[in-house]
N, C-alpha and C positions, 0 to 999 in steps of 0.2 A: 540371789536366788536363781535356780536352773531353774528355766521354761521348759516343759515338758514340750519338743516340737511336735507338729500335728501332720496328722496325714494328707501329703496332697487329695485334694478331691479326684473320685473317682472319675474318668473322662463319662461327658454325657454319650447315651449310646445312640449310635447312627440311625436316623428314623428310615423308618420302612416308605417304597417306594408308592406312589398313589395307585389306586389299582388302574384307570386308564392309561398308566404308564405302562403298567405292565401286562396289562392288553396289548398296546399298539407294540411291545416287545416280541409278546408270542406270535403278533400276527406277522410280524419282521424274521422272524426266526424260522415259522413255515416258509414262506417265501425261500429263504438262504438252505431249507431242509431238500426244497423240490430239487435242488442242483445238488446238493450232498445224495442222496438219492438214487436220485438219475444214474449217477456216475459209479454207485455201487450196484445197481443193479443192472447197467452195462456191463460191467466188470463180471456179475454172477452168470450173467446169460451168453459171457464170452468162452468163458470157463467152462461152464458146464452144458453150453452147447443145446441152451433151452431154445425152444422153437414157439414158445408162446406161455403167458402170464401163469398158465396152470399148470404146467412142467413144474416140478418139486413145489411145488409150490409151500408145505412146510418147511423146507430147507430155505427158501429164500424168505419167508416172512423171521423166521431166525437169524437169516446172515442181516439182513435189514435192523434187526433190533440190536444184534450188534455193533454195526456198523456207524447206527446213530446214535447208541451210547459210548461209543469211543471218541466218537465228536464231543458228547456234551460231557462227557468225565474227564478229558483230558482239557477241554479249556475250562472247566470249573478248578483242578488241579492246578493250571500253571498260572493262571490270572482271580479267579474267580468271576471271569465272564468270557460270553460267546462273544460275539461281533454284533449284535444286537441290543444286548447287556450295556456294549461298549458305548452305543450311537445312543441307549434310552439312558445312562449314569445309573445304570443299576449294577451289584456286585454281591454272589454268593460270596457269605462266611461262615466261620464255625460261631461257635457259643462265645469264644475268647476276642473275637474279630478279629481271626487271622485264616491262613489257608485252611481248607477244607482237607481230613485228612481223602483218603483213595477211597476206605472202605466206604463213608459218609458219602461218598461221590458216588460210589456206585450204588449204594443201597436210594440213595434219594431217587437216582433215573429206574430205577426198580418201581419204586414206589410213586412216582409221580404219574406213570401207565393208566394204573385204572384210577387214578383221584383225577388226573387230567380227562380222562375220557368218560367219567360220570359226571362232568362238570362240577364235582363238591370240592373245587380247590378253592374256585374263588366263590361260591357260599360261605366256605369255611371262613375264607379271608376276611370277609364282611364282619364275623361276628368274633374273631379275633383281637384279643388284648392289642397283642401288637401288630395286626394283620399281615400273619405269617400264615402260607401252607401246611393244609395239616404234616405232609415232609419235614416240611421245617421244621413242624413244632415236635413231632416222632424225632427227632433226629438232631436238636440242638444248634440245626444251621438255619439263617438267617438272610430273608435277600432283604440289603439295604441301598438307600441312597445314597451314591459317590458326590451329589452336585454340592459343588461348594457356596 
């Protein structure tokens, strides 16, 4: 008599990281932001030959938004973490547990703007199945724990 073979079990999913982890990550990540920063708005004021903070001042609060979401969408894209991510074993993924695509990369740093700066991310997070950002949960990505 054939055995019907069974389905390997599905892998259990990577539990979500505590949230004073990922406090002391964002607090790690301003820190590493003020020199990212710095250096871009050296750069704007060299350029454009500004003479003080209220010079274009919309043109730089825009090159600045840029500038830090090509940081965090491009080390979200190649690794699924910043250098913060890396020191807390925390790791952005998709729904699948794997890369994050681009568009999901940038629509998250979009969106994490005013959920971050209302503070309703980590409210959210509190009362979250899987204490994910409401980003995450709009968006099917996931920050998980890398610690083995």
């Amino acid at each position: 008599m054939n055995a019907i073979p069974s389905a390997a079990p599905a892998p259990a999913p990577m539990p979500a990281p505590g949230r004073w982890r990922r406090f002391a990550c964002m607090m790690y990540e301003s820190i590493l932001l003020f020199g990212v920063v710095f250096v871009a708005d050296y750069l704007f004021d060299t350029l454009t030959q500004s003479r003080n903070a209220l010079m274009l001042r919309h043109e730089r609060q825009a090159w600045l938004f840029l500038v830090i979401g090509a940081y965090f969408v491009s080390c979200w894209r190649i690794s699924g973490q910043t250098l913060p991510m890396k020191t807390w074993n925390i790791r952005l993924v998709d729904a699948g547990g794997g890369r994050v695509p681009l568009w999901k990369a940038v629509a998250r740093y979009v969106l994490a703007w005013p959920i971050t700066l209302s503070g309703l991310g980590f409210i959210w997070s509190a009362f979250d199945r899987e204490a994910q950002f409401p980003q995450d949960r709009l968006l099917g990505t996931r920050l998980v724990s890398t610690r083995d």
